[in-house]
TIRO-2110 file (N, C-alpha, C; in Angstrom, 1 decimal):
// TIRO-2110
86.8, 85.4, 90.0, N, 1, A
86.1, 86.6, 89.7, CA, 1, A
87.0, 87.6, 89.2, C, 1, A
86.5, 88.1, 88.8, N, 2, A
87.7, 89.6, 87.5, CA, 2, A
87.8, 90.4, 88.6, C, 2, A
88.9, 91.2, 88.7, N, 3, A
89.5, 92.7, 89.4, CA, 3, A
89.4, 93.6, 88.4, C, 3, A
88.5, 94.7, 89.2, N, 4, A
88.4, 95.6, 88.5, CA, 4, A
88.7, 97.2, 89.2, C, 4, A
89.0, 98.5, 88.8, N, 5, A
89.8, 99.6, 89.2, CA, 5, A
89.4, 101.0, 88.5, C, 5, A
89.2, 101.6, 88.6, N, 6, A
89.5, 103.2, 88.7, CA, 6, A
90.6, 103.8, 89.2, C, 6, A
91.7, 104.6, 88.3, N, 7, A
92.7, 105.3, 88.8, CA, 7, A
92.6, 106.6, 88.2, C, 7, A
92.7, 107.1, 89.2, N, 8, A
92.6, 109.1, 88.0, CA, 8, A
94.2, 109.2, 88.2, C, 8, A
95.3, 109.6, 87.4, N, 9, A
97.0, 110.4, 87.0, CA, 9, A
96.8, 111.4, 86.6, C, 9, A
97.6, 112.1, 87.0, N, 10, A
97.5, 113.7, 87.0, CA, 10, A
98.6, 113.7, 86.0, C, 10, A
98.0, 113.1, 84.6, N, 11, A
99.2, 113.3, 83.2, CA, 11, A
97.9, 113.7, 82.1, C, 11, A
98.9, 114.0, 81.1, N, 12, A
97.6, 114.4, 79.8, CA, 12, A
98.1, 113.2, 78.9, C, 12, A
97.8, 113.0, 77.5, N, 13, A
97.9, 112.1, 76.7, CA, 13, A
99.2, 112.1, 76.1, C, 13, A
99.9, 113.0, 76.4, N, 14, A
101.3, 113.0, 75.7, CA, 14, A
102.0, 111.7, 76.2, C, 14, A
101.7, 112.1, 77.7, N, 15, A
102.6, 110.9, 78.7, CA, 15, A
102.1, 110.2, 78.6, C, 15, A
100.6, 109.7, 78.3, N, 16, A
100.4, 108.4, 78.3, CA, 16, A
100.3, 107.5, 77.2, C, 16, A
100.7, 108.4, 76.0, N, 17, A
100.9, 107.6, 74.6, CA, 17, A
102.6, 107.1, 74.8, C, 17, A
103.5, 107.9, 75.4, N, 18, A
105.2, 107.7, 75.7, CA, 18, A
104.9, 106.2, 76.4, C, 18, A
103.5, 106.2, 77.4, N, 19, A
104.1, 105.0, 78.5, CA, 19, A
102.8, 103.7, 77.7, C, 19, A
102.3, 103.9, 77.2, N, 20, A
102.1, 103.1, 75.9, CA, 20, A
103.3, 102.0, 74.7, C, 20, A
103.8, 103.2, 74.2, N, 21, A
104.9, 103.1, 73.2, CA, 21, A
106.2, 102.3, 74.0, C, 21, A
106.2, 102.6, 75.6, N, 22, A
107.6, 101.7, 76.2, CA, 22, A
106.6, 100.2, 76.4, C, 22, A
105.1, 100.3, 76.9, N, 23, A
104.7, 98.7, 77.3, CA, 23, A
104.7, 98.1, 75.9, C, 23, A
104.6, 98.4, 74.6, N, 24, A
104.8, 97.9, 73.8, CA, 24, A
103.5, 97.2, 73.1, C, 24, A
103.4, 96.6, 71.4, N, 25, A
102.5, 96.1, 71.2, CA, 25, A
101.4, 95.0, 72.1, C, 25, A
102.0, 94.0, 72.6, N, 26, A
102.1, 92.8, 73.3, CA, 26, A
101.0, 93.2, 73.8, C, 26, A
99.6, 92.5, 74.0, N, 27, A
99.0, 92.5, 74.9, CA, 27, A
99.4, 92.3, 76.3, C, 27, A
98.7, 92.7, 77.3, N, 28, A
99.4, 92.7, 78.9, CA, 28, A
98.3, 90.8, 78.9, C, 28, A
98.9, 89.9, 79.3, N, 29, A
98.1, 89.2, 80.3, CA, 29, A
97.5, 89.0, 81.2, C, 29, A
96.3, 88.4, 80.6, N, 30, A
94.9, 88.7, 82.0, CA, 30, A
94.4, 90.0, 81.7, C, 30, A
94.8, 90.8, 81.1, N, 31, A
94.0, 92.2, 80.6, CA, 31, A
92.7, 92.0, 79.7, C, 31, A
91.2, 92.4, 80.3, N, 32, A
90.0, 92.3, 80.4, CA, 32, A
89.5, 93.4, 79.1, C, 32, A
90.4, 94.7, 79.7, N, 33, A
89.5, 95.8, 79.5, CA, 33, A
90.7, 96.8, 80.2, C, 33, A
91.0, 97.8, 79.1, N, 34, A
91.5, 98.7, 79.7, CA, 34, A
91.1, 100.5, 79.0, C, 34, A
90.1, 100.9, 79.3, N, 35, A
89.9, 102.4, 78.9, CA, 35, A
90.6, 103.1, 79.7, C, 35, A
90.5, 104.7, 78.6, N, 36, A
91.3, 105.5, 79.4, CA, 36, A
90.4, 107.0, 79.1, C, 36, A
90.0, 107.6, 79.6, N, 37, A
89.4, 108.9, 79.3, CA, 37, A
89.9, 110.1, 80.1, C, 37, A
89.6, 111.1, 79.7, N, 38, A
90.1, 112.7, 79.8, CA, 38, A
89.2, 113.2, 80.7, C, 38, A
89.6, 113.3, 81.8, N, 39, A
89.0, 114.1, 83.0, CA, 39, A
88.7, 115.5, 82.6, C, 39, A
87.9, 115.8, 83.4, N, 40, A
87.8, 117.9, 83.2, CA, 40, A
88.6, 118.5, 83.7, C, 40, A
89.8, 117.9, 85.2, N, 41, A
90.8, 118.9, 85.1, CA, 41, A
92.1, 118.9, 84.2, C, 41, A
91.8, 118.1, 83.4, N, 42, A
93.2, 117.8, 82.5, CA, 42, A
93.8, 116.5, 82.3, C, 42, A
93.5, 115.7, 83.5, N, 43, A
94.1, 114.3, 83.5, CA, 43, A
93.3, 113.8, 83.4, C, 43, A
93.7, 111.9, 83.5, N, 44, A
93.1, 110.9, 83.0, CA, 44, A
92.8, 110.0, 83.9, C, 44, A
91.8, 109.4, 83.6, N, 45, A
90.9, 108.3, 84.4, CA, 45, A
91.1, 107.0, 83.7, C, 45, A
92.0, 105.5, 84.7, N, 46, A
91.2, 104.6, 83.6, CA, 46, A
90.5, 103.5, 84.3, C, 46, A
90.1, 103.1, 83.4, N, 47, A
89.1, 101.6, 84.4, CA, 47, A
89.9, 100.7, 83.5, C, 47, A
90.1, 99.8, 84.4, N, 48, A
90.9, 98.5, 84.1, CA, 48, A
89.9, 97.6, 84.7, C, 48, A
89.8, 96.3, 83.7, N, 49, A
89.2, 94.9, 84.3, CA, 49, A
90.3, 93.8, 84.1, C, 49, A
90.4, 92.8, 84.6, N, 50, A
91.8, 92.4, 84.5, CA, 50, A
91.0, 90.6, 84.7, C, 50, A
91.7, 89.7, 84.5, N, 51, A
90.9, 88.3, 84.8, CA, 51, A
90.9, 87.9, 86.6, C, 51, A
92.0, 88.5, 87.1, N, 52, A
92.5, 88.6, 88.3, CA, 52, A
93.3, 89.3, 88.7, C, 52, A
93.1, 89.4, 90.2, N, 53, A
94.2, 90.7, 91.0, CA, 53, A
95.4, 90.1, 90.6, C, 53, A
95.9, 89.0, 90.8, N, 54, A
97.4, 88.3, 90.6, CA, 54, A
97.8, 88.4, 89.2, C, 54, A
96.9, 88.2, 87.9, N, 55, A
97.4, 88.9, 86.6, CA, 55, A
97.4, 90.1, 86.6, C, 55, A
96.5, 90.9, 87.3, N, 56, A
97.0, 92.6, 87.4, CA, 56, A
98.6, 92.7, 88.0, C, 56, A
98.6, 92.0, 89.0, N, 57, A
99.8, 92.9, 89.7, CA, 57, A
100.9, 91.8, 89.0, C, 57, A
101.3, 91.1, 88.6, N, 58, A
102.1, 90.2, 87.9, CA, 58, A
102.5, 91.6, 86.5, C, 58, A
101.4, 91.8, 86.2, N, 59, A
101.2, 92.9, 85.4, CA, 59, A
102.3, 94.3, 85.1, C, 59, A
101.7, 94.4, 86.3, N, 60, A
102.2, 95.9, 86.9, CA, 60, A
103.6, 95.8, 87.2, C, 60, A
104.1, 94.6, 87.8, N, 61, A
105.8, 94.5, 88.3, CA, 61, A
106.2, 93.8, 87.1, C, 61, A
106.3, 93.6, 85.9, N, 62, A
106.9, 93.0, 84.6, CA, 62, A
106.5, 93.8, 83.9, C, 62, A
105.7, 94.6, 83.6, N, 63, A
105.4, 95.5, 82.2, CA, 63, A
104.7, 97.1, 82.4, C, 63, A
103.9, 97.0, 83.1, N, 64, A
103.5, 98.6, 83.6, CA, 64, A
104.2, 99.3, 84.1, C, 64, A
104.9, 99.1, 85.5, N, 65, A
106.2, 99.8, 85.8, CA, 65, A
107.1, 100.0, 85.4, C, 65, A
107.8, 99.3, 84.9, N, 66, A
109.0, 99.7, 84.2, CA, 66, A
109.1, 100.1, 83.1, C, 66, A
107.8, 100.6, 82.3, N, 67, A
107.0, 101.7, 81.2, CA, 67, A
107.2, 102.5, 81.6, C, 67, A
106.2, 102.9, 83.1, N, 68, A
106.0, 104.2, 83.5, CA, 68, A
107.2, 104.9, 83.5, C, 68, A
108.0, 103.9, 84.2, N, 69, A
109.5, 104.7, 84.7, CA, 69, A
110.6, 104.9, 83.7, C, 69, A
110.3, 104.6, 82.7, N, 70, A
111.2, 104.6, 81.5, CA, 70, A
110.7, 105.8, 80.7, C, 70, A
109.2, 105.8, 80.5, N, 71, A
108.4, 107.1, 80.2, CA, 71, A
108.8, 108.6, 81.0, C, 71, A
108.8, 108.1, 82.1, N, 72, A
109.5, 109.4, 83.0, CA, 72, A
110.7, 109.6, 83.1, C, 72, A
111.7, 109.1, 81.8, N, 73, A
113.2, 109.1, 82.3, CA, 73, A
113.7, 108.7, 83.7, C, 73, A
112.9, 107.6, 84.2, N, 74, A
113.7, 107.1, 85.7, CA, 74, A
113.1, 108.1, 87.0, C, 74, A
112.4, 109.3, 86.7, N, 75, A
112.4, 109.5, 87.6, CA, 75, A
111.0, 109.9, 87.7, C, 75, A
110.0, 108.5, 87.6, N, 76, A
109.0, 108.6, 88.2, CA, 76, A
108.6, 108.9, 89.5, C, 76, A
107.6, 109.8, 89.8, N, 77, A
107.1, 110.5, 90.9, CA, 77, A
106.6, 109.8, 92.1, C, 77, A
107.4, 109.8, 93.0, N, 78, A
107.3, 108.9, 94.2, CA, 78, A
105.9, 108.6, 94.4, C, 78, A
105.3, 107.3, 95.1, N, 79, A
103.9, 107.2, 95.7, CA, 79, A
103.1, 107.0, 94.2, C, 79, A
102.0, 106.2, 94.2, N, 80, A
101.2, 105.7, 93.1, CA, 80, A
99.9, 106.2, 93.3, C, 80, A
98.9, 106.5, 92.3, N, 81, A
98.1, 107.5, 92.3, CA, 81, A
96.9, 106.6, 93.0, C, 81, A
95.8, 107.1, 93.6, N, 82, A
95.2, 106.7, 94.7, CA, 82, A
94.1, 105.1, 93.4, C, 82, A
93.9, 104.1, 93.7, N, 83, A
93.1, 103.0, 93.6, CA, 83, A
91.8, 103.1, 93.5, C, 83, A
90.9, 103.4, 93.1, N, 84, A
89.6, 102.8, 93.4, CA, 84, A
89.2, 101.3, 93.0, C, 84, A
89.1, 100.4, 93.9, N, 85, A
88.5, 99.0, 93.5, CA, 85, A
87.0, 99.1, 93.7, C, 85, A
86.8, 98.6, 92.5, N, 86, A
85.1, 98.1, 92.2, CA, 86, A
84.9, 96.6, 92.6, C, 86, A
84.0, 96.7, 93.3, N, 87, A
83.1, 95.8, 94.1, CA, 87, A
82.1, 95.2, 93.0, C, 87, A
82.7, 94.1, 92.4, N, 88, A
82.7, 93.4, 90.9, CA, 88, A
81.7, 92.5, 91.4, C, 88, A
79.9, 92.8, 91.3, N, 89, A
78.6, 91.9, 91.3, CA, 89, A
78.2, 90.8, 90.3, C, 89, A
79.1, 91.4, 89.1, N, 90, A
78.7, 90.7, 87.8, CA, 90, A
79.2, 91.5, 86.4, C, 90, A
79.7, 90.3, 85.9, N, 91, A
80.9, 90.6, 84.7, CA, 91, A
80.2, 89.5, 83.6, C, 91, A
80.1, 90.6, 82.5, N, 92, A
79.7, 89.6, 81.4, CA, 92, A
80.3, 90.2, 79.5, C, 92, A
80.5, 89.7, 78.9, N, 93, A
80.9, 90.4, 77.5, CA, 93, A
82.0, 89.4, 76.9, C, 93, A
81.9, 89.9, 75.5, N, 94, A
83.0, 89.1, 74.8, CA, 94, A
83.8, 88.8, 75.3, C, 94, A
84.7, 89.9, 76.0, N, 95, A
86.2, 89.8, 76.3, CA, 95, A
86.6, 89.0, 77.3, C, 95, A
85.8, 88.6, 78.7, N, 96, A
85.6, 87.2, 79.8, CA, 96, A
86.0, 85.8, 79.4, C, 96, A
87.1, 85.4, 79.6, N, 97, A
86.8, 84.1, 79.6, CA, 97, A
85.5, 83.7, 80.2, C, 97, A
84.9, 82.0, 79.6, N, 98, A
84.3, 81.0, 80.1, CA, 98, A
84.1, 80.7, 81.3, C, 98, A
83.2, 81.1, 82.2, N, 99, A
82.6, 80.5, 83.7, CA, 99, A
82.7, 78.9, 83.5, C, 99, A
83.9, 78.8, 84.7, N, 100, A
84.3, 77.1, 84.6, CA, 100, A
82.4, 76.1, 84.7, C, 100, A
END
């Protein structure tokens, strides 16, 4: 079954086009779906769908983090911005692999 997330960062698009430009063209693997939109107080929201939690976090420790922290010159901001996991009922669209 796919993992899926809501995270709101307290950054605007400057930062997040810099931590873009460090993860590089390369698609991430096991990445579903990843939007990003503009909150009303300034920062950003994204929803991630991923094929699995273990391709998300394989993810995150090879290629998202060491973006973020390279975007923040090293001195990314202690603690990670709060999680929302979605309680995933039903997933369907192009982008899904094939139900074995």
């Amino acid at each position: 079954m796919v993992h899926a997330f809501i995270q709101d960062v307290p950054i605007g698009p400057e930062l997040y086009q810099r931590i873009l430009d460090e993860i590089g063209p390369e698609p991430l693997a096991g990445s579903l779906l990843h939007l990003c939109v503009r909150r009303s107080d300034g920062g950003l929201r994204y929803i991630d769908v991923w094929e699995s939690e273990q391709a998300c976090a394989r993810a995150f420790d090879e290629r998202i983090h060491p973006a973020v922290d390279r975007a923040f010159g090293g001195a990314r901001p202690v603690g990670e911005p709060e999680v929302h996991h979605l309680d995933v009922i039903d997933a369907s669209g192009a982008l899904l692999p094939d139900a074995p």
